[in-house]
DRENLOFI-344115 format. One line per field, with one value per residue: x, y, z of N, C-alpha, C, O in turn. Coordinates in Angstrom, 2 decimals, padded with zeros to 5 digits. Layout:
n.X	(X | ...)
n.Y	(Y | ...)
n.Z	(Z | ...)
ca.X	(X | ...)
ca.Y	(Y | ...)
ca.Z	(Z | ...)
c.X	(X | ...)
c.Y	(Y | ...)
c.Z	(Z | ...)
o.X	(X | ...)
o.Y	(Y | ...)
o.Z	(Z | ...)
//
This chain:
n.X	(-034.05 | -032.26 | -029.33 | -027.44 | -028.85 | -029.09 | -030.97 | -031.96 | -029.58 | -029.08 | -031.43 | -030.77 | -028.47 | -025.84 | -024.96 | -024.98 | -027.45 | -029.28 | -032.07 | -035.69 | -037.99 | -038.42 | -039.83 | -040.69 | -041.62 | -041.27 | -039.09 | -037.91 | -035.63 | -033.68 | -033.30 | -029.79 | -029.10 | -030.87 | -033.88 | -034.97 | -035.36 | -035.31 | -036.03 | -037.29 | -037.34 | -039.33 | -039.30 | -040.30 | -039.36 | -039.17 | -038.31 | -039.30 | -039.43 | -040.47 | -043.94 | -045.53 | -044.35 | -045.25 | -047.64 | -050.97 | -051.71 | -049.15 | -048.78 | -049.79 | -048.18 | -048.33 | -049.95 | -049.25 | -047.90 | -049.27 | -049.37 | -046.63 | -045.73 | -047.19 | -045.85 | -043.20 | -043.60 | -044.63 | -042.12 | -040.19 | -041.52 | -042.47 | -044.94 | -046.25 | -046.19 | -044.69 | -045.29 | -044.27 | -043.47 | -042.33 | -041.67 | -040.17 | -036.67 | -037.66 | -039.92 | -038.06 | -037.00 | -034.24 | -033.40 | -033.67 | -035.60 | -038.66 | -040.38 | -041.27 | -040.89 | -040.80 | -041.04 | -040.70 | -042.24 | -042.01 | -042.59 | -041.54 | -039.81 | -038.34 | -038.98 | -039.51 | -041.95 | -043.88 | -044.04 | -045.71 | -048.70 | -050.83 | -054.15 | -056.70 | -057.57 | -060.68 | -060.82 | -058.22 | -058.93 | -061.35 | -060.54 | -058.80 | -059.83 | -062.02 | -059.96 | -058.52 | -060.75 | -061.23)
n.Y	(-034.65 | -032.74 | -031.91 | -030.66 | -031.36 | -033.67 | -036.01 | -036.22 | -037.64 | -039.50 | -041.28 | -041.23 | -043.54 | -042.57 | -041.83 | -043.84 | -046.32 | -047.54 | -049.26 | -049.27 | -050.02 | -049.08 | -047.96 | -047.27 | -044.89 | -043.94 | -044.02 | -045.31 | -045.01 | -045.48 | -043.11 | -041.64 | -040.20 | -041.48 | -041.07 | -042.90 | -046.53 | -047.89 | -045.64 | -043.83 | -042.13 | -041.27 | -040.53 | -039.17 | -040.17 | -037.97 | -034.54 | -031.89 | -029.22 | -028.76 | -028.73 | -026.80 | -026.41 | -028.92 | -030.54 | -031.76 | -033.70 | -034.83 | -035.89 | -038.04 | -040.61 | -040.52 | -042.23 | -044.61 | -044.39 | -045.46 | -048.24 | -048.81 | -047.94 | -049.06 | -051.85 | -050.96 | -050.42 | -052.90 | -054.41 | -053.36 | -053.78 | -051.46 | -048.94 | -047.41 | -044.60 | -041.29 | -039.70 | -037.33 | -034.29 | -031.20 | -028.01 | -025.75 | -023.55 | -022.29 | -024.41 | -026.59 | -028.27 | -029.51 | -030.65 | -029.90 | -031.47 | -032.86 | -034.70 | -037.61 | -038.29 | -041.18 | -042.55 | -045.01 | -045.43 | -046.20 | -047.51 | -045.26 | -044.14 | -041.64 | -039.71 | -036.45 | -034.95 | -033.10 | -029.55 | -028.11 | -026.75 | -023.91 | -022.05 | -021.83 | -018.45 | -017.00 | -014.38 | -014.95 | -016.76 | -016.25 | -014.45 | -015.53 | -017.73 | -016.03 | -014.53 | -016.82 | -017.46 | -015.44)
n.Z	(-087.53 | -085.36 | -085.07 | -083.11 | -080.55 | -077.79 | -077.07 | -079.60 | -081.05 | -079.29 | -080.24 | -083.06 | -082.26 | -082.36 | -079.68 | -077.14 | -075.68 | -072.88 | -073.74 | -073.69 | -075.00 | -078.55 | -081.58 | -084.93 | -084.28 | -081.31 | -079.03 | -075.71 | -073.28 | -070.29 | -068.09 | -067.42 | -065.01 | -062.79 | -060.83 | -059.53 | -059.31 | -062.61 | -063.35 | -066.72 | -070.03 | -072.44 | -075.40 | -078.55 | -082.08 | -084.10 | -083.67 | -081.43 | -079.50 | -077.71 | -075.61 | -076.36 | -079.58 | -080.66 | -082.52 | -081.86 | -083.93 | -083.97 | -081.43 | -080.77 | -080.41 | -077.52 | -076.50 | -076.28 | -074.10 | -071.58 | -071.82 | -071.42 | -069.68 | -067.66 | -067.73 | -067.28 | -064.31 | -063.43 | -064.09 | -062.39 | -060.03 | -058.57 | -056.65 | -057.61 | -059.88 | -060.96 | -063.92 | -065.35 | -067.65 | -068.47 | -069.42 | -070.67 | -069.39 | -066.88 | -065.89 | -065.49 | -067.10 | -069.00 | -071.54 | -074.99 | -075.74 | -076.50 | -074.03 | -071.64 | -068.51 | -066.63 | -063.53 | -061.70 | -058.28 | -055.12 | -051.96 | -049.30 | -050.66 | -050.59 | -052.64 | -053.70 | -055.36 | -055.96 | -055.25 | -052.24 | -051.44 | -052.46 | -051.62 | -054.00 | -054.39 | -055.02 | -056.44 | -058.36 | -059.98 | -061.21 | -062.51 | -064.29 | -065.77 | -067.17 | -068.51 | -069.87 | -071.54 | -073.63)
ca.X	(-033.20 | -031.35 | -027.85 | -026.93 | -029.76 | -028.70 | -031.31 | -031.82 | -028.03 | -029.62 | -032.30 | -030.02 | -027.56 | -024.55 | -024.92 | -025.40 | -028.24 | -030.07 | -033.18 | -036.25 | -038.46 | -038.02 | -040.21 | -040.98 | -042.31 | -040.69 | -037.66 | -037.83 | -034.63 | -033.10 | -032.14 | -028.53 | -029.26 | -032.17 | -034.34 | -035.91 | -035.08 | -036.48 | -036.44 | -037.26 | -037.44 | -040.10 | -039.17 | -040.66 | -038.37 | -039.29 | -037.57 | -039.74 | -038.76 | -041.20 | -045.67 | -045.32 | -044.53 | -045.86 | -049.07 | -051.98 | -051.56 | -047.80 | -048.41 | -050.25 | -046.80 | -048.42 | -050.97 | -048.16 | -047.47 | -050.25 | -048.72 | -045.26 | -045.48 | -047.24 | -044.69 | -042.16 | -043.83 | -044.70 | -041.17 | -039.68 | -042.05 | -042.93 | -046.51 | -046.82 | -045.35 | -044.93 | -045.18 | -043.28 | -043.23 | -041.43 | -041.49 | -039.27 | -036.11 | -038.03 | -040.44 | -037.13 | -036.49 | -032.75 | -032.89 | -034.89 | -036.40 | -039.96 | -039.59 | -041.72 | -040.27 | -041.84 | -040.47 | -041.01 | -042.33 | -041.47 | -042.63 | -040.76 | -038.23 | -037.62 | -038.76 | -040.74 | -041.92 | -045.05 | -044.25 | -046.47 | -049.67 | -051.83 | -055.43 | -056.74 | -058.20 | -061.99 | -060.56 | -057.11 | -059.31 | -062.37 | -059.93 | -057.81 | -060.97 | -062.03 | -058.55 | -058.68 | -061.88 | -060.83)
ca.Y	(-034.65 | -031.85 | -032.02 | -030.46 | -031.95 | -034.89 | -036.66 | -036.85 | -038.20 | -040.98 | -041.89 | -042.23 | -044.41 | -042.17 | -041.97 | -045.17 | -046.06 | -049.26 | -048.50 | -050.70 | -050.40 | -048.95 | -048.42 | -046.27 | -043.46 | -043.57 | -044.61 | -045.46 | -045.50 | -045.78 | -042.09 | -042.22 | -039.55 | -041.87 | -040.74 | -044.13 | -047.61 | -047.67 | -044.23 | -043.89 | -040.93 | -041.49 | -039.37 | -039.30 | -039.93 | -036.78 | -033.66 | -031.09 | -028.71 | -028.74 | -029.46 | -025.52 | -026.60 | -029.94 | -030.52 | -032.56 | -035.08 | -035.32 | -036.20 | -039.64 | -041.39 | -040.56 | -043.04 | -045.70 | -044.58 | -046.23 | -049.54 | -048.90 | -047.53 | -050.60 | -052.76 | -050.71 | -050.98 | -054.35 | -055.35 | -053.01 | -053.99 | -050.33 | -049.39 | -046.16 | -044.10 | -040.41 | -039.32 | -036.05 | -033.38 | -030.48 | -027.40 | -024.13 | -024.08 | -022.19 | -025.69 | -027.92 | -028.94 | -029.51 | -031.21 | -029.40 | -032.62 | -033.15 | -036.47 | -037.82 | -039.21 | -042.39 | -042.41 | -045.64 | -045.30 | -046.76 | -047.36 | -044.77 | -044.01 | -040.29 | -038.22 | -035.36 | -034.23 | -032.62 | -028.91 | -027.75 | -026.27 | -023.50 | -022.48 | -020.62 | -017.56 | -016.72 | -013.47 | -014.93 | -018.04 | -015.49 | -013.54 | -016.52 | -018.35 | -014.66 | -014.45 | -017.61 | -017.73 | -014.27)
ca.Z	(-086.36 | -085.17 | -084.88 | -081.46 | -079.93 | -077.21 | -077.46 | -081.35 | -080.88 | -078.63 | -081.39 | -083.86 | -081.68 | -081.85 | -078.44 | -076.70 | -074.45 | -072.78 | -074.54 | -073.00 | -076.26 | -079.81 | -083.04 | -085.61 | -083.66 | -080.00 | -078.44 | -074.22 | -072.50 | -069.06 | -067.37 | -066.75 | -063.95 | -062.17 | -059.80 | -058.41 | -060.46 | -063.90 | -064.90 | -068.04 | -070.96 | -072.93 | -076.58 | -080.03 | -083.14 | -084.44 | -083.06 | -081.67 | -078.87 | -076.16 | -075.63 | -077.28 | -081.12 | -081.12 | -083.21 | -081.86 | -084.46 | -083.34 | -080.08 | -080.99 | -079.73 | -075.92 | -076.40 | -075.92 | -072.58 | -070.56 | -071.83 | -071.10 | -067.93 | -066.55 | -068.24 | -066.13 | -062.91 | -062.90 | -063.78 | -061.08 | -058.77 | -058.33 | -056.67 | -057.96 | -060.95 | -062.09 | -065.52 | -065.61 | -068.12 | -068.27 | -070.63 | -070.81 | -068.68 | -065.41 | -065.46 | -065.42 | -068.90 | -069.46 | -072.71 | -075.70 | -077.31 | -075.90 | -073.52 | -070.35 | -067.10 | -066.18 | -062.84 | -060.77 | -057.38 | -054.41 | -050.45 | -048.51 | -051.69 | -050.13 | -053.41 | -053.25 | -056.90 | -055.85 | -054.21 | -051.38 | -052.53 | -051.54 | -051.94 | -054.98 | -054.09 | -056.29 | -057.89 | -059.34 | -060.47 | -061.92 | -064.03 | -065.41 | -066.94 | -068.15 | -069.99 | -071.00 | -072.69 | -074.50)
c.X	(-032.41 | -030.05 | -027.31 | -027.79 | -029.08 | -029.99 | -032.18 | -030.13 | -028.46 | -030.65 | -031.93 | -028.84 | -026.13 | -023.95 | -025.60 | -026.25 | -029.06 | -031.65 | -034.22 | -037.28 | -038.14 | -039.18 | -040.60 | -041.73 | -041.70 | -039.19 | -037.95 | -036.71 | -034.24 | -032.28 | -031.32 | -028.55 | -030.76 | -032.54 | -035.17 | -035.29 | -035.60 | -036.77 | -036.19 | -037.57 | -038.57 | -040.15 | -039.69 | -039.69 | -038.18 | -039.16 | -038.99 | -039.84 | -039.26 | -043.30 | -046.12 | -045.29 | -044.34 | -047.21 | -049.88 | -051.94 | -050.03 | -047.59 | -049.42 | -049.59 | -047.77 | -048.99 | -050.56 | -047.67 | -047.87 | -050.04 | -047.43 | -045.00 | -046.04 | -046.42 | -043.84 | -042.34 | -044.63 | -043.32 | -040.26 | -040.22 | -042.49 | -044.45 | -047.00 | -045.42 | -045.83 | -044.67 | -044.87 | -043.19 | -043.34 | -041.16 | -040.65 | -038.10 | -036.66 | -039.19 | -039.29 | -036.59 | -035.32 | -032.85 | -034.05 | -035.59 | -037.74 | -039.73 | -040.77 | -040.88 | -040.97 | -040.54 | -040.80 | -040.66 | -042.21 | -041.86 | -041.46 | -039.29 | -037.67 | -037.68 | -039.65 | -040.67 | -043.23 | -044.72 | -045.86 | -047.53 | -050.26 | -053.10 | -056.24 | -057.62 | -059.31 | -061.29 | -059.62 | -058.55 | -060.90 | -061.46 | -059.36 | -058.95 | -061.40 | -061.14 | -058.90 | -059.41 | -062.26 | -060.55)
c.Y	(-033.34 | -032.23 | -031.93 | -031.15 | -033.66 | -036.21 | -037.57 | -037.68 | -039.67 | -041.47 | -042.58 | -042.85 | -043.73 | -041.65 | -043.01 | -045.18 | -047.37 | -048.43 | -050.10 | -051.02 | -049.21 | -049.38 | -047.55 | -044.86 | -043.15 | -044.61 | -044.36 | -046.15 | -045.32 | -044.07 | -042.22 | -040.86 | -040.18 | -041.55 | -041.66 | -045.14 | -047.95 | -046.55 | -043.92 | -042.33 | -041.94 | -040.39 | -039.62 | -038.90 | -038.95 | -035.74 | -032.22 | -030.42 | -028.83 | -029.23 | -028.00 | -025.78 | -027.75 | -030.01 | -031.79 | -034.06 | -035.82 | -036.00 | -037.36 | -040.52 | -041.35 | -041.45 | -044.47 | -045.46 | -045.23 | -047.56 | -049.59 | -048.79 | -048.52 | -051.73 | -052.25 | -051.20 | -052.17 | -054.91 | -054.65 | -053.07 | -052.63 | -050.17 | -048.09 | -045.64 | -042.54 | -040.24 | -037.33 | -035.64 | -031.92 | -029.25 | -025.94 | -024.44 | -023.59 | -022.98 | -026.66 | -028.33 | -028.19 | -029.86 | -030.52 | -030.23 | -033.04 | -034.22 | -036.48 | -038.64 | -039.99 | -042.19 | -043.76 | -045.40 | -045.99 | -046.91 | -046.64 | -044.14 | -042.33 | -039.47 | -038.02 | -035.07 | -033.41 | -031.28 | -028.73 | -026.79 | -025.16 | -023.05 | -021.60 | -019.72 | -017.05 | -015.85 | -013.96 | -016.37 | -017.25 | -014.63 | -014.25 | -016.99 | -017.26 | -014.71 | -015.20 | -018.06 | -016.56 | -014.74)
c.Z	(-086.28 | -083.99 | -083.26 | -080.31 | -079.26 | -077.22 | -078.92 | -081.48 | -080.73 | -079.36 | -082.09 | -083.53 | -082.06 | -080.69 | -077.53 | -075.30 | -074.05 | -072.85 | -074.34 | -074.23 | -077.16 | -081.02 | -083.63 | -085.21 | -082.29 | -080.21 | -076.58 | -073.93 | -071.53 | -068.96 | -067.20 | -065.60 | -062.87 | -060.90 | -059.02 | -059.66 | -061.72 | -064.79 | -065.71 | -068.84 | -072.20 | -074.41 | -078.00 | -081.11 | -083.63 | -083.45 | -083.02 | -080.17 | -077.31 | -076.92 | -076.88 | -078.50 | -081.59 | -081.64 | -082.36 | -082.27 | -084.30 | -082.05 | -079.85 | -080.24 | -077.73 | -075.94 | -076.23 | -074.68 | -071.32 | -070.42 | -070.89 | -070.18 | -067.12 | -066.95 | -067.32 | -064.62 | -062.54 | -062.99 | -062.77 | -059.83 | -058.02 | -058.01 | -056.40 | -059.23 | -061.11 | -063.36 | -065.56 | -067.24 | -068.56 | -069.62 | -070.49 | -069.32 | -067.05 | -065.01 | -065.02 | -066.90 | -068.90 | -070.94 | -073.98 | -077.21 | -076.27 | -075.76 | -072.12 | -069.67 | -066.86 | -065.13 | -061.82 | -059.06 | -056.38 | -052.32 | -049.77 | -049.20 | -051.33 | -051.59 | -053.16 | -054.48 | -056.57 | -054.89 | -053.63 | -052.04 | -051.42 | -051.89 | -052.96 | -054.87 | -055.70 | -057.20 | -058.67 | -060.35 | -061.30 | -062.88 | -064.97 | -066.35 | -067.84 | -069.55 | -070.62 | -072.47 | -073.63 | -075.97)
o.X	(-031.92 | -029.92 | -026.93 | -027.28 | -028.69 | -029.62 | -032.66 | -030.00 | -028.35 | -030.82 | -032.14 | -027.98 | -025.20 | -022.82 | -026.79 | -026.06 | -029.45 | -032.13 | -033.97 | -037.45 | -037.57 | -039.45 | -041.04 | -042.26 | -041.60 | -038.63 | -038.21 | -036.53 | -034.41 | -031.20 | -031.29 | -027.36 | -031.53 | -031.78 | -035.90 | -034.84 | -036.71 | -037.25 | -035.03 | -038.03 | -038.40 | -041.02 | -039.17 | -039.22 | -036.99 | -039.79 | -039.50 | -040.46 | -038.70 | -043.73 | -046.79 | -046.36 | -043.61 | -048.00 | -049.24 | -052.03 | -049.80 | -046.55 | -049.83 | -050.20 | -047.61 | -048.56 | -051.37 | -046.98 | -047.19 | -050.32 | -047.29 | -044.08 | -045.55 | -046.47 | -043.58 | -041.66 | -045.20 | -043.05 | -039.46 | -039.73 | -042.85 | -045.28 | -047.75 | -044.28 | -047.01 | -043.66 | -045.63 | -042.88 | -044.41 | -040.55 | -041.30 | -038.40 | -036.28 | -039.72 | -039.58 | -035.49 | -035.14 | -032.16 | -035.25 | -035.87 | -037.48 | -039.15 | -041.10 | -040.23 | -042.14 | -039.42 | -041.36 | -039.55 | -042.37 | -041.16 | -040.42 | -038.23 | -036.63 | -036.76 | -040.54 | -039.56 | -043.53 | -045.00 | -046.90 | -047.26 | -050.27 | -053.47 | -056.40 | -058.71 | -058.97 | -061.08 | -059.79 | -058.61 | -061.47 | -061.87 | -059.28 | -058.99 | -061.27 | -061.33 | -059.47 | -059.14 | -063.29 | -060.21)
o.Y	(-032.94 | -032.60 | -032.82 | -031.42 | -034.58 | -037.37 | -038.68 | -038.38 | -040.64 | -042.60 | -043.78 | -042.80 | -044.53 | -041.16 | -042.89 | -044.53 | -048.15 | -047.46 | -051.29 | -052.21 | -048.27 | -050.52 | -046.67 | -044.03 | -041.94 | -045.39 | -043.21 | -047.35 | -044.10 | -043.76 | -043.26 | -040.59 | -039.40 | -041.66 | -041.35 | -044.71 | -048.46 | -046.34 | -043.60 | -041.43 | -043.09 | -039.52 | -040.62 | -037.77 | -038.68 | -035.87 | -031.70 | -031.18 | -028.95 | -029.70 | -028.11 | -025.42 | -028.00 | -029.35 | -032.84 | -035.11 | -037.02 | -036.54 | -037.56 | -041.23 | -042.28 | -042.04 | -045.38 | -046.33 | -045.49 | -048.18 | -050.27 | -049.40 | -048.85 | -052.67 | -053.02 | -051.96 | -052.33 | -055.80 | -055.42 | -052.63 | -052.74 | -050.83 | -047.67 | -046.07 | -042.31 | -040.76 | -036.42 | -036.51 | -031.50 | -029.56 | -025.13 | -025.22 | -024.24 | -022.63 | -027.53 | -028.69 | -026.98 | -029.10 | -030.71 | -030.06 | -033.58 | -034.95 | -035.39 | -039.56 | -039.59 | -041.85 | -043.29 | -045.25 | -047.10 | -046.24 | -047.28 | -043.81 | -041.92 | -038.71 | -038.68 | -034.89 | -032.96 | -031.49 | -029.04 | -026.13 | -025.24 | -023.82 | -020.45 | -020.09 | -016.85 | -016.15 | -013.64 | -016.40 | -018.04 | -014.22 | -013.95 | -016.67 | -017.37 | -014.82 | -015.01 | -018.54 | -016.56 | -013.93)
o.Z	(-087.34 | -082.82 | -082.49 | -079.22 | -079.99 | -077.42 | -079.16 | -082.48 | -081.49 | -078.91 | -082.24 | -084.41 | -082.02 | -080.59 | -077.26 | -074.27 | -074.92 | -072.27 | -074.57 | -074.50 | -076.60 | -081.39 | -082.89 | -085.94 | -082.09 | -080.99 | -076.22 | -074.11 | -071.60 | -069.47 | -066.54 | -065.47 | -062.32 | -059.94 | -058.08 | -060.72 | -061.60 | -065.90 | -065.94 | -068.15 | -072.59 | -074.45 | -078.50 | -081.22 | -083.78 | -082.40 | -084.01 | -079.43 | -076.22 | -077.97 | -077.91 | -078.98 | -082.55 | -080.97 | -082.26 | -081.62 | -084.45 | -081.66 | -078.71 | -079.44 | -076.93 | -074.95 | -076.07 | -074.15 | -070.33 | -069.39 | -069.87 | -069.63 | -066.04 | -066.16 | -066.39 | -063.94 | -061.46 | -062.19 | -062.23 | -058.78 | -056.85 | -058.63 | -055.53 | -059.40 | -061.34 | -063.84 | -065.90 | -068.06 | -068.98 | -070.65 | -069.84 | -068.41 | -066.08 | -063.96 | -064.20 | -067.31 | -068.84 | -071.62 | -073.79 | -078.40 | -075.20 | -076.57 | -071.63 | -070.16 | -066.82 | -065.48 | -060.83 | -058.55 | -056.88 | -051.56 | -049.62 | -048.68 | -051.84 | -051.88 | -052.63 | -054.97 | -057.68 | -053.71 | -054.22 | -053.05 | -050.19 | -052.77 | -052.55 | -055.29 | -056.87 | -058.38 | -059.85 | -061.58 | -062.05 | -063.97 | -066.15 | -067.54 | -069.06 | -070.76 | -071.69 | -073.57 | -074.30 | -076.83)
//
C-alpha cells in the first residue's frame, strides 16, 4: 500500500466507503462523485499506478468484472453500462491507483462519455502500424 495514495486509504478502511463487494484481490465501491446511480470503482488490493506498471499476471482481478457489472445493472435496473479507464492525468485519471468505472446507464440519463469522432486518414493509420510493429 502506499501511504499517500486515497484509494489504498479506502482498501484499508481508514477511509470509509459503502463498498458493494470485497475479497482478497479487489475491493468495489460506490463513487462519492457519481455520474449515473451505481457508480462504481472497481480497484485491486495491490497498489499499482496506472495499465503502464501493471504486469499481465496482475491484472487477473479484471476477470471479475463481467460478473460484477451485471450484478450492478441488474440491481439498478440500468440497460446499458460503461467500463471506464483512465491512464495519465491528460486521459482523466485523478487518482494514481489503477481503478475502472462501471458506470450504470440509463434511458435519456444526459451523459456523453464518448467524444465526437473523426475518420482515420490511410497515411496516419500506415505509419502507426509501421511504428508499431518496429
Amino acid at each position: 500500500m502506499v501511504e499517500d495514495c486515497l484509494i489504498c486509504k479506502i482498501i484499508d478502511g481508514k477511509i470509509p466507503s459503502y463498498t458493494l463487494y470485497e475479497d482478497e484481490e479487489i475491493k468495489v465501491f460506490l463513487d462519492i462523485y457519481p455520474m449515473s446511480k451505481g457508480h462504481s470503482l472497481v480497484v485491486p488490493k495491490k497498489h499499482f499506478e496506472d495499465i503502464f506498471t501493471i504486469s499481465e499476471v496482475d491484472m487477473i482481478f479484471t476477470k471479475k468484472i463481467p460478473v460484477i457489472a451485471s450484478r450492478l445493472k441488474r440491481i439498478t435496473g440500468a440497460t446499458g453500462m460503461n467500463i471506464i479507464q483512465n491512464n495519465g492525468r491528460d486521459a482523466g485519471q485523478i487518482l494514481n491507483h489503477i481503478h475502472f468505472h462501471l458506470v450504470p446507464r440509463f434511458p435519456n440519463d444526459g451523459l456523453t462519455l464518448i467524444p465526437s469522432k473523426s475518420e482515420l486518414d490511410e497515411e496516419t493509420a500506415k505509419e502507426l502500424v509501421e511504428m508499431y510493429n518496429k
